[in-house]
C-alpha positions as CSV (number, residue, x, y, z in Angstrom):
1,X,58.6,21.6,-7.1
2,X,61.2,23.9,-6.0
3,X,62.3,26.9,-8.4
4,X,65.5,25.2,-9.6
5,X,64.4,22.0,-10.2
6,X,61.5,24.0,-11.8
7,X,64.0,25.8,-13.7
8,X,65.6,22.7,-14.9
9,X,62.9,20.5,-15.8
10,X,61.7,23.3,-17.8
11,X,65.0,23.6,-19.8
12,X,65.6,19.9,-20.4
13,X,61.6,20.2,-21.6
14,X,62.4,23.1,-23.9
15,X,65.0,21.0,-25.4
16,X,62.8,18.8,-26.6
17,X,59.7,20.9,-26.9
18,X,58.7,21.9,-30.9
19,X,58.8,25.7,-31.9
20,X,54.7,26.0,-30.9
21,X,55.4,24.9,-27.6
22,X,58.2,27.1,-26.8
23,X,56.2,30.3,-25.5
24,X,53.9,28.0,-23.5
25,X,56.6,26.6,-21.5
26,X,58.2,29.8,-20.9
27,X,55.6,31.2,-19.6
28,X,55.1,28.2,-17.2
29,X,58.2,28.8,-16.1
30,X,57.5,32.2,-14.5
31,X,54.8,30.7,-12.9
32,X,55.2,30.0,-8.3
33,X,52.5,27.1,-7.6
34,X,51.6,23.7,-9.1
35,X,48.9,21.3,-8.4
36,X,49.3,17.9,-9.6
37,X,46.3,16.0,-9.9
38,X,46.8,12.5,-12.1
39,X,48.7,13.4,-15.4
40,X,47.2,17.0,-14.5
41,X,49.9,19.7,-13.6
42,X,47.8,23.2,-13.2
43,X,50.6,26.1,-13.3
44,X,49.2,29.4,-11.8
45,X,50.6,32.9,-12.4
46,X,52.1,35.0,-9.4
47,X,50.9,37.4,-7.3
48,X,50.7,40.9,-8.4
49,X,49.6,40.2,-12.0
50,X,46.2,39.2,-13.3
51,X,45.8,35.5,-12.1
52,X,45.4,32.5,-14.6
53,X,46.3,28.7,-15.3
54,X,47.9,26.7,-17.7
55,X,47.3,23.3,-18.2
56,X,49.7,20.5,-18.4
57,X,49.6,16.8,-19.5
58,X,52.2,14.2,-18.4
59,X,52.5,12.0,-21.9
60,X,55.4,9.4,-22.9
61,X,56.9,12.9,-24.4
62,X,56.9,13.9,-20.9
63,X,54.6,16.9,-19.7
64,X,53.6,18.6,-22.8
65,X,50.4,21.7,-22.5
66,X,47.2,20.5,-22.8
67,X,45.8,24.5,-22.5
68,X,47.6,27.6,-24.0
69,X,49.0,29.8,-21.2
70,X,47.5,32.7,-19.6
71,X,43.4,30.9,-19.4
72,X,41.7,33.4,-17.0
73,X,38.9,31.8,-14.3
74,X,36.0,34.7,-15.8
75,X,36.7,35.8,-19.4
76,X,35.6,39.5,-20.1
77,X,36.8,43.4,-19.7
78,X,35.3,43.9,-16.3
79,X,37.0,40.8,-14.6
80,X,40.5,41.6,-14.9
81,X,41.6,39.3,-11.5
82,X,44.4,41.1,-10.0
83,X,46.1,38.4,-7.6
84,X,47.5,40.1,-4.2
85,X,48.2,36.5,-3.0
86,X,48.4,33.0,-3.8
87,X,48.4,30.1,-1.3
88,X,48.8,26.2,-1.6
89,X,46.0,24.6,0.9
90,X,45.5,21.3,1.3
91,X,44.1,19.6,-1.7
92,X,44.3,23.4,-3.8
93,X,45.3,26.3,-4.1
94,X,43.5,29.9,-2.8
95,X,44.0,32.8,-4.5
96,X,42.5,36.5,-3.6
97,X,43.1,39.8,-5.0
98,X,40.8,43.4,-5.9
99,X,39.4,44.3,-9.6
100,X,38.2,46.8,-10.9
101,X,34.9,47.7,-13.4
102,X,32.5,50.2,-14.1
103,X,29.0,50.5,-11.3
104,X,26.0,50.3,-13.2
105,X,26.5,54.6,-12.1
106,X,29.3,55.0,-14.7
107,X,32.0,55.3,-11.5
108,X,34.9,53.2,-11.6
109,X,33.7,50.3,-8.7
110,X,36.3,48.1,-6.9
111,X,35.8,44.9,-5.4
112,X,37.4,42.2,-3.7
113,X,37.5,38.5,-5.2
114,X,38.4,34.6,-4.3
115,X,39.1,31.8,-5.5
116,X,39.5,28.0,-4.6
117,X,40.9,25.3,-7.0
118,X,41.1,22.1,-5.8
119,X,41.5,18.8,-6.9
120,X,38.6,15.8,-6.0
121,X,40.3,13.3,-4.1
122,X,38.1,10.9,-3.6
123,X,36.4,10.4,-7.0
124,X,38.2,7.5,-8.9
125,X,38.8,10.8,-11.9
126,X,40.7,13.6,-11.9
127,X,38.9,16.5,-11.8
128,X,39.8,20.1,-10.9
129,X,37.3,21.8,-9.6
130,X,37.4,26.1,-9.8
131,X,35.2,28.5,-7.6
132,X,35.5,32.2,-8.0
133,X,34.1,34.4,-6.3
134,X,33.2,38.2,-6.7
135,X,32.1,40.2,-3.5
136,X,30.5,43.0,-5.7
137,X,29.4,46.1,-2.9
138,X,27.4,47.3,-5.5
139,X,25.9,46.5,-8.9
140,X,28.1,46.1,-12.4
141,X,27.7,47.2,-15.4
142,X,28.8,44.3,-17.6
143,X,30.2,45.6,-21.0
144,X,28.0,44.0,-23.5
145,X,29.6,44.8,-27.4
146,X,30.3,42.3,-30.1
147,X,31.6,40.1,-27.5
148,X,29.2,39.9,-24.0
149,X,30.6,39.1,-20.7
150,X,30.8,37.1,-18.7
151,X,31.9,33.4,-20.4
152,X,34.0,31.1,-19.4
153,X,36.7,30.1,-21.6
154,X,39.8,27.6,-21.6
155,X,41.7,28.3,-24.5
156,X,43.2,24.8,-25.6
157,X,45.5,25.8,-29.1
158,X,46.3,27.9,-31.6
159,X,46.4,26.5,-35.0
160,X,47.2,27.7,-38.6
161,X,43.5,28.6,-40.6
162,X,45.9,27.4,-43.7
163,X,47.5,24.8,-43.0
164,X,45.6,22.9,-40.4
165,X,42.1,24.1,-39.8
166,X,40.7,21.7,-42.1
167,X,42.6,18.6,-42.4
168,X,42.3,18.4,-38.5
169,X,38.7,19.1,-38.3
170,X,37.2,15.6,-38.8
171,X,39.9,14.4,-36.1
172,X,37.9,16.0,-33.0
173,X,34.5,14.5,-31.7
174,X,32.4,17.6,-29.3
175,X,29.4,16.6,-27.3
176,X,28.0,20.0,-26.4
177,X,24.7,21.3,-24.2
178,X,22.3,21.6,-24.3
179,X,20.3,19.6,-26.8
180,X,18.4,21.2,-29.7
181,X,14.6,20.0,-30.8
182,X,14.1,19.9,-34.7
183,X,12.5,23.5,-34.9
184,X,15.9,24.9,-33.5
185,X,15.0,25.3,-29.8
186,X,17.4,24.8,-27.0
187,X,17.0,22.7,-23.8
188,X,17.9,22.8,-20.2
189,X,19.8,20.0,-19.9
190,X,22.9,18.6,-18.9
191,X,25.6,21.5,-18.3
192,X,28.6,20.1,-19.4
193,X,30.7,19.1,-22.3
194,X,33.0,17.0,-24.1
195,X,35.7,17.8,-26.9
196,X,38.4,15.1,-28.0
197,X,41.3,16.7,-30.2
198,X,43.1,13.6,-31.8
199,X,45.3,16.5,-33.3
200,X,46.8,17.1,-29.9
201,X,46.0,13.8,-28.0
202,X,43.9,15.4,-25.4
203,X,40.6,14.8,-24.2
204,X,39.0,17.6,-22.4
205,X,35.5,17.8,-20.3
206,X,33.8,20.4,-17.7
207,X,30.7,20.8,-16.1
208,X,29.5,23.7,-15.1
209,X,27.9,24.1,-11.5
210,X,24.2,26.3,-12.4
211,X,23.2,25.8,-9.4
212,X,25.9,27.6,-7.9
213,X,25.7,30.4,-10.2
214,X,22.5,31.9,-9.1
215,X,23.1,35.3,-10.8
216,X,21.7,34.4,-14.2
217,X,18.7,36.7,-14.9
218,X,17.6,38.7,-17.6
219,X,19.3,41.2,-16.3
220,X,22.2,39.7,-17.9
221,X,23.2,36.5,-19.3
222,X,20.0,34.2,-18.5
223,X,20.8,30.2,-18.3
224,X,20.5,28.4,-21.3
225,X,18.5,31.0,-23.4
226,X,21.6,32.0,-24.1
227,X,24.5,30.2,-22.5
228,X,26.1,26.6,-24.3
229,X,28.2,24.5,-23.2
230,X,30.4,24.0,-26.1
231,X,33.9,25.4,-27.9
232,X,34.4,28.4,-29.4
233,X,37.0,29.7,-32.1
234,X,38.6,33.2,-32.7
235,X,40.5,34.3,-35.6
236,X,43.5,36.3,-34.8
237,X,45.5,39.2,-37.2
238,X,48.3,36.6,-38.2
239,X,45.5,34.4,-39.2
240,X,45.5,31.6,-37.2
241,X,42.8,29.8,-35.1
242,X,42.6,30.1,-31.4
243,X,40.2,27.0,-29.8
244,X,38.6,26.9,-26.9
245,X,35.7,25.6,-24.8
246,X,33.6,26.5,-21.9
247,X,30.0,28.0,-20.9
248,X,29.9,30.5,-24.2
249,X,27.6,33.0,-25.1
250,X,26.6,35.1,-28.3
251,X,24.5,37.1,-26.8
252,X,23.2,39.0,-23.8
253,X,19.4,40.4,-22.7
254,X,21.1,42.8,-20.2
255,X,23.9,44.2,-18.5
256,X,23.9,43.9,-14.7
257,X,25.9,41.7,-12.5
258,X,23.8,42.2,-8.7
259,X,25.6,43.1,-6.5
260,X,26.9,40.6,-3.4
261,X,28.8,37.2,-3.6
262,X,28.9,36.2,-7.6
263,X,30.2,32.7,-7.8
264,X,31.6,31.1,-11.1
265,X,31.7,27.3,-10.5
266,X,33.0,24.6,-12.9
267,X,35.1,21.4,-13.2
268,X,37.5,21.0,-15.5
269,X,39.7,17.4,-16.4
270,X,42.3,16.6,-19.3
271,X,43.6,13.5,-20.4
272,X,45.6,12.2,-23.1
273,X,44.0,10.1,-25.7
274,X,45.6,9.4,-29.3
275,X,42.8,6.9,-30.4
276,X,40.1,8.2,-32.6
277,X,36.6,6.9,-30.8
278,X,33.2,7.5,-32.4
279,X,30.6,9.8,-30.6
280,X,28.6,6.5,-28.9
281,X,32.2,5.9,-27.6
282,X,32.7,9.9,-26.2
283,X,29.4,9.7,-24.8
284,X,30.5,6.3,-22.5
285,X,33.7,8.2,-21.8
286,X,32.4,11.3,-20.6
287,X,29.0,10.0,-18.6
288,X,31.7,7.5,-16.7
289,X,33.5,10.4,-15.7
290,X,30.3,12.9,-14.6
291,X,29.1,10.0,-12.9
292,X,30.8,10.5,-9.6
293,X,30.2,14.4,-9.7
294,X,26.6,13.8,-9.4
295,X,26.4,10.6,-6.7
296,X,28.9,12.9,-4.2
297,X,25.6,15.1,-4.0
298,X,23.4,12.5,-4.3
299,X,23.7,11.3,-0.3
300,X,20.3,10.3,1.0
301,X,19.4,12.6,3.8
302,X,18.4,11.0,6.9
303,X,14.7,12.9,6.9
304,X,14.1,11.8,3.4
305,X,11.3,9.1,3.1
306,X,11.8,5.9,0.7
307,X,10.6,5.9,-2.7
308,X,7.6,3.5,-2.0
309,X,6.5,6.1,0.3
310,X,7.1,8.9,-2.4
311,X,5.3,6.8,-5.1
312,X,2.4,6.3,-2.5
313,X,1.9,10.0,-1.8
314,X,2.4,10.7,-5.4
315,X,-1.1,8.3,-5.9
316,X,-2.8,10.3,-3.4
317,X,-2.0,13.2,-4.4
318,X,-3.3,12.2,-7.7
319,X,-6.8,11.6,-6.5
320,X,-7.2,15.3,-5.1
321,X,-9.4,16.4,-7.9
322,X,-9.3,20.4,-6.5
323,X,-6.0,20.8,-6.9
324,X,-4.5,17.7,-9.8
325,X,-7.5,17.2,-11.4
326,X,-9.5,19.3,-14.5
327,X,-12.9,18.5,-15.8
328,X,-14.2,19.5,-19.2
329,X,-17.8,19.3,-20.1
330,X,-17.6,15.8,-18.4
331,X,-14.5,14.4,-19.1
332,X,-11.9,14.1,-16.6
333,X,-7.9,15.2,-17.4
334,X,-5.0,16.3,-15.7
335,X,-3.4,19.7,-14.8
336,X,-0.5,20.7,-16.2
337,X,1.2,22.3,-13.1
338,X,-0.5,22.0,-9.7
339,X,-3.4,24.5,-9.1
340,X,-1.7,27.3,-8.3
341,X,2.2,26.4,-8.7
342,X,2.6,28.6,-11.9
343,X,2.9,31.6,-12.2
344,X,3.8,31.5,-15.9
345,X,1.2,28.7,-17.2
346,X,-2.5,28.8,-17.1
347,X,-4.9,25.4,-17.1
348,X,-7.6,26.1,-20.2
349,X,-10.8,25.8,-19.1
350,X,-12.4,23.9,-21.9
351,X,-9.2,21.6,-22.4
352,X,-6.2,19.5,-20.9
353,X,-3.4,18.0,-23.0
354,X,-2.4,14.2,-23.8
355,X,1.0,14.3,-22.9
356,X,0.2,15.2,-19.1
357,X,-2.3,12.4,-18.8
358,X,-0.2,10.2,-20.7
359,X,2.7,11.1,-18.6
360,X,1.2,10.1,-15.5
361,X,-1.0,7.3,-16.5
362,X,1.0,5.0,-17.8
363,X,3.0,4.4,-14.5
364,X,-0.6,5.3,-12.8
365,X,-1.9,1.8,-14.1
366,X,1.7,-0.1,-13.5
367,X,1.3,1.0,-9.7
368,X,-2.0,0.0,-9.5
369,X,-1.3,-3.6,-10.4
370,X,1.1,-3.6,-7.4
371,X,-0.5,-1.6,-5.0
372,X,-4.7,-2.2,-5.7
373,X,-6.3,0.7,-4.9
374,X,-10.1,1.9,-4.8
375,X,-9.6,5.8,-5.7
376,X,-7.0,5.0,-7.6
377,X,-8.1,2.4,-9.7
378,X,-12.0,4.9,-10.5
379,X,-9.6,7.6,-11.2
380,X,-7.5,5.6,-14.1
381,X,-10.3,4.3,-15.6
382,X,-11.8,7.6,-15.5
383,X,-8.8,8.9,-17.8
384,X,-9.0,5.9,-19.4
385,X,-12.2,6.2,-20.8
386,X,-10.7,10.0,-22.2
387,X,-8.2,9.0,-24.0
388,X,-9.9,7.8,-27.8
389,X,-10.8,11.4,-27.0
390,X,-7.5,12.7,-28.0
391,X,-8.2,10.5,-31.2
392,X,-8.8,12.3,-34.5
393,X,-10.5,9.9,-37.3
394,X,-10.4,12.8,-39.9
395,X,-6.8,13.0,-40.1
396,X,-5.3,9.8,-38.3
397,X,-3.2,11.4,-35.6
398,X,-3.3,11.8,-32.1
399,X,-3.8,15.7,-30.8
400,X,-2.4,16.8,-27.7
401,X,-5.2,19.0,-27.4
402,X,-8.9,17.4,-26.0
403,X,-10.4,20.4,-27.3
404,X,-10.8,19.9,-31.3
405,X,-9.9,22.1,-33.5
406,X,-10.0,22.8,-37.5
407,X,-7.4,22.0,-39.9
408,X,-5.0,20.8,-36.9
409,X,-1.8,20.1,-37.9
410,X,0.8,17.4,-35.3
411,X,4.5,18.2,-34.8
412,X,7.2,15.8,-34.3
413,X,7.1,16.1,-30.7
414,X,3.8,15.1,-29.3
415,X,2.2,12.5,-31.3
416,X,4.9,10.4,-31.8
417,X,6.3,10.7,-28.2
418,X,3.0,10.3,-26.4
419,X,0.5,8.7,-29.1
420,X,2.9,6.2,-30.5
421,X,4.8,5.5,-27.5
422,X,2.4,6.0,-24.4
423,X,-1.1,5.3,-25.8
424,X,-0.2,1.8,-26.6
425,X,1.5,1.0,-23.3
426,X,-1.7,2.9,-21.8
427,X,-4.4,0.6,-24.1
428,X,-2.4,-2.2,-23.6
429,X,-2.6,-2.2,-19.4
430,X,-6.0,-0.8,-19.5
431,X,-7.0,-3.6,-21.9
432,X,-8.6,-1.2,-24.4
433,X,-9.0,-2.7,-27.8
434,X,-10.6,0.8,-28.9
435,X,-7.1,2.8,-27.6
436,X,-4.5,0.1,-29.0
437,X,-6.9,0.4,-32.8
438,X,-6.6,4.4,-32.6
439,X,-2.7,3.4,-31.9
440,X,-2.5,1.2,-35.1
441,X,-4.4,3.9,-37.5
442,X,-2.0,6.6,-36.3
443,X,0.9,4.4,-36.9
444,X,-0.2,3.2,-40.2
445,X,-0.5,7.3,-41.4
446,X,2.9,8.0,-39.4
């Protein structure tokens, strides 16, 4: 779009634009490159000035903001982006430039950054997708206060605490990561997230490329011990609401960025939406868009075997009793990890849990019935003939634990999952009328 048309759209917008819309518009209007992507418009800021995006969303109103102006690519005090140069390429726009931040030293330490956003072509959605990175020379020292760096954050609105924070609360449906077990522990799943705002009529996902962003440690912000994929909210001195989402954290267990390439990957889409859907209906939404994120890296490579021949080398694996394999006064279990593979997790010597032989059993027996098997077959039936092991008569639950022990207590997690879920399946295929009883006790005190 050239500058005047630019310039003209922008007024005849403005004519029609409410007073809350005013600002972000002007401030679009100072901006030098678009990319259009769908009913996207991304509008970035001009060299020579700390470089950020806005977000717009072609509606019947006509393009109306779908982010507030000004988002930055790394939110925090020691990434403030100066742009010496911003590009179109094909399919995106580059943009590079030098900040400045403190060395882990206390001297001021300058360093050179990138950044591509482009938009997927081929994907049947509109996504954007940003990658920033930092060519640190030396290490940072992050500045970690009441508010730890760094996040990533797209502001979407500012709203009135009085007037709207309320009433328009029940209007938005967010499906955040990662997923929380009943005693309050985090996951490690899914990166991503999904927040509809019926208030504004936009629907708003990312996903957030770990992988890519191998700097995590303890040494500063470490995965999902700390980091969510969610929104966030900051109250500002006039009193109203700012909204956002994006890879957010409340705290920090150090403060050193490495030094090297630091990369800040994500994906960001908007849409409109003015219908009000239910979370089942966000969650059919926002997996049917993710969906073609995940098959462009899931190419088979050509040295890759098929799954009959991983499923085949899984079975003989299986039957290596040195390094799968744990024996306990007798009885014959599973390991955990592989002998050897952790460094974190140690196999008890006078125990091995349910929910590993459970895990592999159950399938174990199903492949056996389609591939007969000598070793195979001895070795199920061998943890077969453990399992009313993991039975306790005294107080009608399944332990994961072989190894008894006094006044046990079962959580949520393990006898339900694997005792009243697996061991049936298991005493079922095995044909065990004493498994499938212990199954029907348990169930009967559950």
């Amino acid at each position: 779009m050239s500058p005047l048309n630019r310039r003209r759209f922008v007024k005849s917008l403005l004519a029609t634009a409410g007073a809350s819309q005013v600002l972000s518009l002007r401030a679009w209007a100072d901006t030098s490159t678009v990319l259009e992507h769908g009913d996207q418009q991304l509008h970035f800021s001009a060299s020579g000035s700390p470089f950020s995006f806005q977000n717009f969303l072609r509606t019947d109103k006509g393009w109306l903001p779908a982010t507030m102006p000004g988002v930055a690519l790394v939110s925090g005090p020691s990434f403030p982006l100066m742009a010496s140069r911003v590009s179109g390429i094909p399919g995106g726009v580059k943009c590079e430039g030098t900040s400045k931040a403190e060395g882990v030293d206390g001297r001021p330490l300058q360093y050179r950054w990138d950044s591509e956003i482009t938009k997927a072509e081929n994907l049947g959605v509109p996504w954007f997708r940003f990658r920033t990175t930092l060519h640190l020379p030396a290490p940072l020292r992050l500045k970690q206060a009441a508010k730890v760096e760094p996040q990533i954050i797209v502001w979407l609105n500012s709203i009135s605490m009085l007037m709207e924070g309320q009433a328009g609360s029940w209007r938005r449906v967010l499906l955040q990561q990662p997923t929380r077990n009943s005693l309050g522990a985090w996951g490690n799943d899914l990166p991503a997230l999904y927040l509809l705002d019926q208030n504004d009529g936009v629907e708003t996902m990312m996903y957030f490329d770990i992988s890519d962003m191998d700097w995590m440690s303890m040494d500063n912000l470490p995965r999902f011990l700390v980091y969510r994929c969610t929104n966030v909210s900051r109250i500002e001195r006039d009193g109203t609401q700012r909204m956002g989402v994006g890879l957010i954290a409340e705290q920090a267990t150090g403060d050193v960025l490495p030094a090297g390439d630091i990369r800040f990957t994500y994906w960001l889409m908007q849409r409109p939406m003015r219908t009000l859907i239910n979370e089942q209906q966000a969650v059919t939404r926002w997996m049917e868009a993710l969906l073609p994120l995940f098959e462009e890296k899931l190419a088979w490579p050509p040295c890759a075997g098929s799954w009959k021949d991983f499923a085949a080398g899984t079975a003989k694996d299986l039957q290596d009793k040195a390094t799968a394999q744990v024996e306990v006064n007798g009885h014959t279990g599973l390991r955990a990890y592989v002998k050897g593979s952790s460094q974190l997790w140690q196999q008890p010597a006078d125990s091995f849990e349910l929910m590993t032989v459970s895990d592999v059993l159950w399938p174990s027996l199903l492949y056996q019935q389609l591939h007969p098997s000598p070793g195979l077959q001895e070795q199920n039936q061998q943890l077969v003939a453990d399992i009313p092991g993991f039975y306790r008569a005294d107080t009608h639950i399944f332990s994961n634990s072989f190894k008894h022990q006094e006044d046990e207590r079962a959580d949520s997690w393990y006898p339900f999952e694997n005792g009243l879920i697996k061991c049936p399946t298991i005493g079922s295929l095995a044909g065990s009328k004493e498994i499938t009883g212990n199954f029907l006790d348990v169930f009967e005190n559950a």
